[in-house]
C-alpha positions in Angstrom: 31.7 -14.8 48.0 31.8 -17.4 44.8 28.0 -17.6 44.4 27.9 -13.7 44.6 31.0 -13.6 42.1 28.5 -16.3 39.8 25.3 -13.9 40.3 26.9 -11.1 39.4 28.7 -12.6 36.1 25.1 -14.4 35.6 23.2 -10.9 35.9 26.1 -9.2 33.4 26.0 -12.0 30.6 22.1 -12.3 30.6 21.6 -8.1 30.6 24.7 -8.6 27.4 22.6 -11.2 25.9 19.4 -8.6 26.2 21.5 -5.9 24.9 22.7 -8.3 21.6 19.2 -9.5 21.4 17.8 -6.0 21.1 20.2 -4.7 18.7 19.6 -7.9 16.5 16.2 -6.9 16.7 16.6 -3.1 15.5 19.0 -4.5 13.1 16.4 -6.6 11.8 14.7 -4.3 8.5 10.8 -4.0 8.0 10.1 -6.1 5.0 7.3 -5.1 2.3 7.2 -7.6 -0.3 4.9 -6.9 -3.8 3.7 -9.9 -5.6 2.5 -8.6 -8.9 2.0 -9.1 -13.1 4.9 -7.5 -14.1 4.8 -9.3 -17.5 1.1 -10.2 -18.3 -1.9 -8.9 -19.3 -2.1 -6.8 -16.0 0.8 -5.6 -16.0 -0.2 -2.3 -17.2 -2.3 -1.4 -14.0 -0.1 -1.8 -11.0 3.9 -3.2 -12.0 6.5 -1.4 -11.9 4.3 1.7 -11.1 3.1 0.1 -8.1 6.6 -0.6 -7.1 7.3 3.2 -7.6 4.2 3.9 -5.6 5.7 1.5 -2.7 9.3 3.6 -3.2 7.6 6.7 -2.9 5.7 5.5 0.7 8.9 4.4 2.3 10.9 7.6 1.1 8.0 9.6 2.5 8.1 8.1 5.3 11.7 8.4 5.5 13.1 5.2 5.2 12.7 3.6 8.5 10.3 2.9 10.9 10.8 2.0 14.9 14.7 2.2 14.0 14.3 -0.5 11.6 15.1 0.2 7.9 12.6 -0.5 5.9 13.4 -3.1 2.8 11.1 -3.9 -0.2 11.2 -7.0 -2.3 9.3 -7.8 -5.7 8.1 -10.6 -7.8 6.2 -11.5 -10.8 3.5 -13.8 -10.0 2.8 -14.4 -14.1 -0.7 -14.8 -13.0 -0.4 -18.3 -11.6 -1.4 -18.9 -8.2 1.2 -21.3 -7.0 4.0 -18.8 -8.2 2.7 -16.4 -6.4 1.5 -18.9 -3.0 5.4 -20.0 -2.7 6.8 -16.6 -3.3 4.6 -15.4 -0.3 5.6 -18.7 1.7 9.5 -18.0 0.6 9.7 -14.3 1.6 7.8 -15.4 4.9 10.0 -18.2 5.5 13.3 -16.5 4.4 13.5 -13.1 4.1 11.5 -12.2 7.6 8.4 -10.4 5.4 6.3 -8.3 7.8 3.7 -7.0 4.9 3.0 -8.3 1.3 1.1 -6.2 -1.4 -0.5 -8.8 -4.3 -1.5 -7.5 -7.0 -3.9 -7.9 -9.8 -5.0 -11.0 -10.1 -7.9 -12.6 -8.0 -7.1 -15.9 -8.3 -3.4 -15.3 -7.2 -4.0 -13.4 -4.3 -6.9 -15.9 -2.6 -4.2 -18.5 -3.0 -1.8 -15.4 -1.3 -4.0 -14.6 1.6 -4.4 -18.5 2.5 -0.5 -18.5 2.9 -0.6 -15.1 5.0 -3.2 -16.7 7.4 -1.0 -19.4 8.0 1.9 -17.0 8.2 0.3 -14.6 10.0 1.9 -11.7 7.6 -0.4 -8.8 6.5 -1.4 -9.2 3.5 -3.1 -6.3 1.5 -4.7 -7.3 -1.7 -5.0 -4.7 -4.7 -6.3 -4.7 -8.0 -7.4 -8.6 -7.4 -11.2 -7.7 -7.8 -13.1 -10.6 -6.5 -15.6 -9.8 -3.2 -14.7 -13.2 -2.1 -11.6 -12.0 -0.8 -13.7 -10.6 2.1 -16.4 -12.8 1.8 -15.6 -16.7 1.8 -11.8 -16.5 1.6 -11.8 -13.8 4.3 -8.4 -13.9 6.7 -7.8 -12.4 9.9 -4.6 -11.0 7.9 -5.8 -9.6 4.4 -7.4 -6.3 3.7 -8.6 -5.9 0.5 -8.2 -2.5 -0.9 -9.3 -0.5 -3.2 -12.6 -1.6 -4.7 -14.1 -5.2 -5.3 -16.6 -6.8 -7.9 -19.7 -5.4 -5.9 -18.7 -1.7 -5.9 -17.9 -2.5 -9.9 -21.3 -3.7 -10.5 -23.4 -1.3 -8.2 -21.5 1.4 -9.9 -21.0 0.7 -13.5 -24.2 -1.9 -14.2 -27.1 0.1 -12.1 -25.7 3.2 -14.4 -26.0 1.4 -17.6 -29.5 -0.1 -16.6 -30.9 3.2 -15.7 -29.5 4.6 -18.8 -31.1 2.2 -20.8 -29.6 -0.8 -21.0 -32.0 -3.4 -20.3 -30.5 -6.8 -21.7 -26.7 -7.9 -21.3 -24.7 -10.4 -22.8 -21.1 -11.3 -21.0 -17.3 -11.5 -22.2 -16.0 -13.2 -19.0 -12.2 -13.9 -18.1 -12.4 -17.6 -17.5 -11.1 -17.4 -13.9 -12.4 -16.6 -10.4 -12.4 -12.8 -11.1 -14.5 -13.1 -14.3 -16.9 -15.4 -12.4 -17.6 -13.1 -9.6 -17.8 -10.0 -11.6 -20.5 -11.4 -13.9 -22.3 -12.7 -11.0 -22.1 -9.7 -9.3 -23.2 -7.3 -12.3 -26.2 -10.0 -12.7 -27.7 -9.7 -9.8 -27.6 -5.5 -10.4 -29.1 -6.2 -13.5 -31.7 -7.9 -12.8 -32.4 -6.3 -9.5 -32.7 -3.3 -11.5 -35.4 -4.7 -14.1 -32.8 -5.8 -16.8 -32.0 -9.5 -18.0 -29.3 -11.3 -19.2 -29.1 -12.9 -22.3 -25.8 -15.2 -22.3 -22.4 -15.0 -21.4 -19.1 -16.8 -23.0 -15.9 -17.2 -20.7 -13.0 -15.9 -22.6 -9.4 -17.7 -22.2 -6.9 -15.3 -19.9 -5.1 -13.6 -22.3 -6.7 -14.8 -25.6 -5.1 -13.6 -28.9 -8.3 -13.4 -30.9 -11.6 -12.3 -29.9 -13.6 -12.7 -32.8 -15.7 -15.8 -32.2 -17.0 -14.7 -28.7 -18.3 -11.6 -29.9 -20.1 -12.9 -32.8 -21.9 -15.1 -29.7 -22.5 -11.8 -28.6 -23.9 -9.8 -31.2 -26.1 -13.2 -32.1 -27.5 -12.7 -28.9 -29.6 -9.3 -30.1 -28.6 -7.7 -26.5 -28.2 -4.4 -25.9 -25.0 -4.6 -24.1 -21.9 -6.3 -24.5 -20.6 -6.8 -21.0 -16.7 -6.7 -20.8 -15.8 -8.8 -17.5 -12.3 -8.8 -18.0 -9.4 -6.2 -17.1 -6.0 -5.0 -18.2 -5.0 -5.9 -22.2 -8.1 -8.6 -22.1 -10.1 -5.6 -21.8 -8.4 -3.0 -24.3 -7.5 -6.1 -26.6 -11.6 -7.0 -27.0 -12.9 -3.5 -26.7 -10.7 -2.6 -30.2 -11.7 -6.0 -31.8 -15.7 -5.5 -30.8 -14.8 -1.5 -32.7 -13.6 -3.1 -35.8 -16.1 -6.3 -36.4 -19.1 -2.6 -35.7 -20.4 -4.2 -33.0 -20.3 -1.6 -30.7 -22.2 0.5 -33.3 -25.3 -1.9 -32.2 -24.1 -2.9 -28.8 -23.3 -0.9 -26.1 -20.0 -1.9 -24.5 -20.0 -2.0 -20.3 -16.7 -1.6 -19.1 -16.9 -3.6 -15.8 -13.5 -2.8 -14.8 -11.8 -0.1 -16.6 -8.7 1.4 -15.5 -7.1 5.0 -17.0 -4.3 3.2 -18.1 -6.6 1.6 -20.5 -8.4 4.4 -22.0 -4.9 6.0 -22.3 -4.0 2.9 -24.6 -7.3 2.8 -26.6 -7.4 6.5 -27.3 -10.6 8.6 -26.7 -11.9 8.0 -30.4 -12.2 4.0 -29.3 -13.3 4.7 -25.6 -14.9 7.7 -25.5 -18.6 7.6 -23.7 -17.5 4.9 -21.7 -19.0 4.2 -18.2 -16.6 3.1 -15.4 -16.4 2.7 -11.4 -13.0 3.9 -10.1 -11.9 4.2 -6.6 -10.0 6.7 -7.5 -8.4 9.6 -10.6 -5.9 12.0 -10.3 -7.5 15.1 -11.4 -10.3 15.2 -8.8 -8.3 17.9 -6.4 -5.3 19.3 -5.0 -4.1 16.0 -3.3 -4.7 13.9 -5.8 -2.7 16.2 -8.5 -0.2 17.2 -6.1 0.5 12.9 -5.9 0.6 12.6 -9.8 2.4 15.3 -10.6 5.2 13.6 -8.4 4.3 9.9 -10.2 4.4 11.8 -13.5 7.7 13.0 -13.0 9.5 9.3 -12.0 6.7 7.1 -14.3 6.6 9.8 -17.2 2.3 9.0 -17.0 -0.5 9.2 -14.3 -1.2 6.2 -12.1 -4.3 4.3 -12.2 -6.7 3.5 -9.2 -4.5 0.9 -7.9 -1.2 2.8 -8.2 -2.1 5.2 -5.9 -3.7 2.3 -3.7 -0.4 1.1 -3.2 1.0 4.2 -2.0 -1.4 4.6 0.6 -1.2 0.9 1.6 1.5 1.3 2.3 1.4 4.7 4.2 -0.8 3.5 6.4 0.4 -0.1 7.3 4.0 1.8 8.3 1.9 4.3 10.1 0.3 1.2 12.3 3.5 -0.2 12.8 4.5 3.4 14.4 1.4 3.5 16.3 1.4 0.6 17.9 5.6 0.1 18.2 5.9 -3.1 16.6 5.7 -5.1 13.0 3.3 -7.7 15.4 1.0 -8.9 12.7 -2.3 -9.0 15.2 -1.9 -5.6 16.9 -1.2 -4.0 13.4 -4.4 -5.2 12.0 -6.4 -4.8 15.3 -4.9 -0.8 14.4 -5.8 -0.5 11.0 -9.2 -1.8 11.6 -9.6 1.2 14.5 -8.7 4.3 12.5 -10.1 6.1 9.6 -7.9 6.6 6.5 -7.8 10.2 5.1 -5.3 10.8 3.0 -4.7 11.7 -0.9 -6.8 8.4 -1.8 -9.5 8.2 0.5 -11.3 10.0 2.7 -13.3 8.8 5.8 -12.5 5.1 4.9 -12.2 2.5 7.2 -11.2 -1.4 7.1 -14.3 -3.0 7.6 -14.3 -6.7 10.2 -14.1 -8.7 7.0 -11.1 -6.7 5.7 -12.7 -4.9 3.4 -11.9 -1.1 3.2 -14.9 1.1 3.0 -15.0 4.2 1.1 -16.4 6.2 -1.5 -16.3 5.2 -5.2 -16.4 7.6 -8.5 -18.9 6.9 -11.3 -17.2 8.4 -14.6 -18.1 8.7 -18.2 -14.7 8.9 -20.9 -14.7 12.5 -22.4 -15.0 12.6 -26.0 -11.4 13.9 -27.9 -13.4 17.5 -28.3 -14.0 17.7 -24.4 -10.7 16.4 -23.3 -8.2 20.0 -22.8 -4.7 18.5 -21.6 -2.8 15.2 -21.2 -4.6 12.3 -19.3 -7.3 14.5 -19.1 -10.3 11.3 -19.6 -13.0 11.5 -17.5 -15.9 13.9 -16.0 -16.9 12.2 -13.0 -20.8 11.5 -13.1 -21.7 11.2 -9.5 -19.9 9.9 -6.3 -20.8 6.7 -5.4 -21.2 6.9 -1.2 -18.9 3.5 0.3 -22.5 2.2 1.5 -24.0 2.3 -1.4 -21.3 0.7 -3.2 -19.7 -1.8 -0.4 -22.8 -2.1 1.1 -23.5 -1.5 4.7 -22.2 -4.8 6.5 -20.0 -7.3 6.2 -20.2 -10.6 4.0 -21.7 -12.9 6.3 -19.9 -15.9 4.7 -16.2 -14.7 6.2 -15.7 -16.5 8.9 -13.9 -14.3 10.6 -16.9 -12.0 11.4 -19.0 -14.7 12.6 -20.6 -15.1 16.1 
């Protein structure tokens, strides 16, 4: 009669210690962390509009997901990549993060996805251009979204060539993104019977950019090859306006964002080539998400904005799917569906991370052509994902290997 007596307590306290257990764990929220510039030279392109973005996801989605609540943190990685490693390795650590967004910065957000893989958080990288993210420093936890150095250059640079542009000389931001940009734009260029006459690596965030344009109007190139981003990029396409060097040079904007021709005015940037992965005046969808950006940002989002929305839309969609915040299964989800939603259509997250999909080839209107607000580009041609992603994976992530 005892031992029954002790099963029978045994059986109640281990189904109460369940029950607790289970509440604990629907008590627990769904953490989405952002790890961004929110101060620098990048701060323009994602910041606190990416946060919006983020906001905008979860309220969409309605605030919860698998009866969890659904909590987002943020930090300013001020472009260094230990800052932003330790706040990745904190929130994993500490605050129980289930999904981090980094932002902007390529050197920042391999040091990022090296803490995720040993983590094992998802980690979606956006606006940090560098292929190598799903090439060498690949992780069987990152995705990189958006659009990478290759799309840039087998957009923007194969344009410019075929336009006329035949010799190039680089302005490259002296860190991992610069490096891989300019290589990536060389190897365009001279695939596409162009050459390359010199390139000077420019400080991150350098106050005057006189004496590397002089290197590269010396040079006698045709084009002055911007392979930088953010205020580097504005900050040297107004200083190669007022020495007249883009009067003999044709400027390539290797990464351009709409947040950047908004701050340089159509009279500076007008005629300008870029690659985007996205604008908001392409259709319905697209407006339809501006307009409700507009109303809380009081401007349009760039590429990377509206990445960040969709992000994450789709990561809390996985988490739905598959009825848990389980780093693995999520992935092994995301890289089974095709994303079609307001910023891309038929894409998919390739092995190596990488999502696949179409890319838009623009030109900047000139001030006559431009009719209403933000209106800055008339969209050359569509650049299909394959043509600009290429067709398989980078065969140095180790993660794809055989």
């Amino acid at each position: 009669m005892n031992k029954r007596i002790s099963r029978a307590l045994l059986s109640v306290a281990c189904a109460a210690a369940l029950g607790s257990s289970a509440a604990r764990a629907a008590d627990n929220p769904v953490v989405i962390g952002d790890i961004d510039d929110l101060s620098g030279v990048y701060a323009d392109v994602i910041g606190k509009g990416g946060i919006e973005a983020i906001n905008m996801a979860i309220e969409d989605f309605g605030g919860s997901v698998l009866g969890r609540k659904i909590v987002m943190l943020s930090a300013d990685h001020q472009n260094k990549p230990d800052i932003g490693a330790g706040k990745f390795r904190e929130w994993s650590d500490q605050d129980g993060a289930n999904m981090i967004l980094g932002g902007s910065n390529t050197g920042v957000s391999i040091a990022m996805s090296k803490v995720a893989k040993d983590k094992k958080v998802v980690f979606i990288a956006v606006g940090g251009a560098g292929s190598s993210l799903t090439g060498a420093d690949c992780t069987p936890y990152s995705i990189h979204y958006g659009y990478d150095t290759t799309a840039l250059a087998n957009g923007t640079a194969s344009t410019i060539v075929k336009n006329g542009g035949k010799s190039w000389y680089f302005l490259t931001a002296d860190y991992a993104f610069g490096t891989q940009l300019q290589a990536s734009a060389t190897k365009v260029v001279e695939a596409s019977g162009g050459k390359v006459l010199g390139a000077v690596r420019v400080p991150l965030g350098a106050s005057d950019f006189s004496s590397f344009l002089l290197q590269a109007q010396a040079s006698g190139a045709q084009v002055i090859a911007l392979a930088n981003a953010g205020q580097d990029f504005t900050n040297s396409l107004k200083a190669a306006n007022e020495f007249g060097i883009t009067s003999s040079m044709k400027p390539a904007a290797l990464l351009g964002f709409i947040s950047d021709i908004h701050s340089l005015g159509l009279q500076t940037a007008h005629g300008l080539i870029l690659t985007d992965g996205w604008y908001w005046d392409v259709n319905d969808e697209t407006r339809a998400f501006a307009k409700r950006f507009f109303e809380r940002m009081h401007r349009e989002p760039t590429m990377p904005q509206a990445a960040y929305y969709s992000a994450t839309t789709n990561y809390l969609n996985a988490v739905k799917k598959v009825g848990t915040t389980d780093s693995d299964k999520v992935m092994a989800q995301l890289k089974s569906i095709k994303i079609n939603d307001m910023f891309a259509k038929d894409a998919y997250v390739r092995a190596d991370g990488l999502l696949v999909h179409d890319m838009l080839v623009v030109q900047v209107k000139e001030l006559s052509e431009s009719k209403y607000p933000w209106d800055y580009y008339k969209v050359l041609r569509v650049l299909p994902a394959v043509e600009a992603f290429g067709s398989a994976p980078d065969p140095s992530c180790q993660i794809v290997k055989k």
